[in-house]
C-alpha positions in Angstrom: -3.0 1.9 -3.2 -2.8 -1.7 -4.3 -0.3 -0.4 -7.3 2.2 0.2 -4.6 2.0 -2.5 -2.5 4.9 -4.6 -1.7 4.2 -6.9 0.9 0.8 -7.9 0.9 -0.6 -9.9 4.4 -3.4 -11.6 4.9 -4.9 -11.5 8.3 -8.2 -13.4 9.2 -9.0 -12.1 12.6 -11.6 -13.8 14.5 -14.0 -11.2 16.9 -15.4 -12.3 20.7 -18.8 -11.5 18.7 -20.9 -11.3 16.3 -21.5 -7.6 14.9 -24.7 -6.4 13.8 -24.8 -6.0 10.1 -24.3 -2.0 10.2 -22.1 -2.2 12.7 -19.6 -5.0 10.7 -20.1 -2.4 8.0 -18.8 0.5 9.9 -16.1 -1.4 10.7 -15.2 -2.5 7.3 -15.4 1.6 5.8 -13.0 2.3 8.5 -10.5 -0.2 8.3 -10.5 0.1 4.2 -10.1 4.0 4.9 -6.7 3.1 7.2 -3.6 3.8 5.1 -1.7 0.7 4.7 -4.9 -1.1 4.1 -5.6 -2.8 0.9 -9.2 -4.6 1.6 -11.2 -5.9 4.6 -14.6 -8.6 4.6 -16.7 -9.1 7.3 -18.8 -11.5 6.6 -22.7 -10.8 7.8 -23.8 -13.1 11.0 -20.2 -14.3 11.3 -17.0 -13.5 13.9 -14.7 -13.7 11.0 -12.8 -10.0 9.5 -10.3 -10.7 7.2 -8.0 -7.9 6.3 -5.4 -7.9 3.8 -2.7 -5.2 4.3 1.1 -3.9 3.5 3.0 -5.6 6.1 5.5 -2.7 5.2 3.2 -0.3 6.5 1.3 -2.4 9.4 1.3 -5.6 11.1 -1.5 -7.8 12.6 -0.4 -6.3 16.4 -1.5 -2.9 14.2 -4.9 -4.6 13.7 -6.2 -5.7 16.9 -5.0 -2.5 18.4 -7.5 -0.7 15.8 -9.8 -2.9 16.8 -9.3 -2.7 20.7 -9.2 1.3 20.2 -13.0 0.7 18.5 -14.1 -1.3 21.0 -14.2 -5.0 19.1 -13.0 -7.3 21.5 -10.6 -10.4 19.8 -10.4 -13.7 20.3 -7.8 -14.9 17.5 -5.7 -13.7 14.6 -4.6 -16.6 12.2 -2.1 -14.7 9.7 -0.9 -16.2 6.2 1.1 -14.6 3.1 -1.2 -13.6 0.2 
């Protein structure tokens, strides 16, 4: 996917809550499996996802409604241009 990315985003997305580890996990396999996509890191005993994506394909509004939909509860988004 990354070969056909034109508008690469950086989101770093800060959660209500810390996940537990399998959980943050879960959470990474599915966002990485969502087209538009390119990686997500969620780093272990932290709030903090970040998720880069095709801003072509997706926004950050497209983000926390995944994450609403999943149940993950947000309290910020912070968004800068990779």
């Amino acid at each position: 996917m990354l070969a056909s990315v034109r508008n690469l985003r950086t989101s770093e997305i800060e959660l209500r809550q810390r996940l537990p580890e399998l959980e943050g996990d879960w959470l990474v396999g599915r966002l990485r499996a969502k087209r538009g996509i390119a990686d997500a890191e969620y780093g272990s005993g932290a709030r903090r996802l970040v998720v880069e994506y095709d801003a072509d394909v997706l926004g950050s509004a497209d983000l926390i409604g995944f994450l609403d939909d999943w149940g993950i509860p947000v309290a910020a988004v912070h968004s800068a241009r990779a």
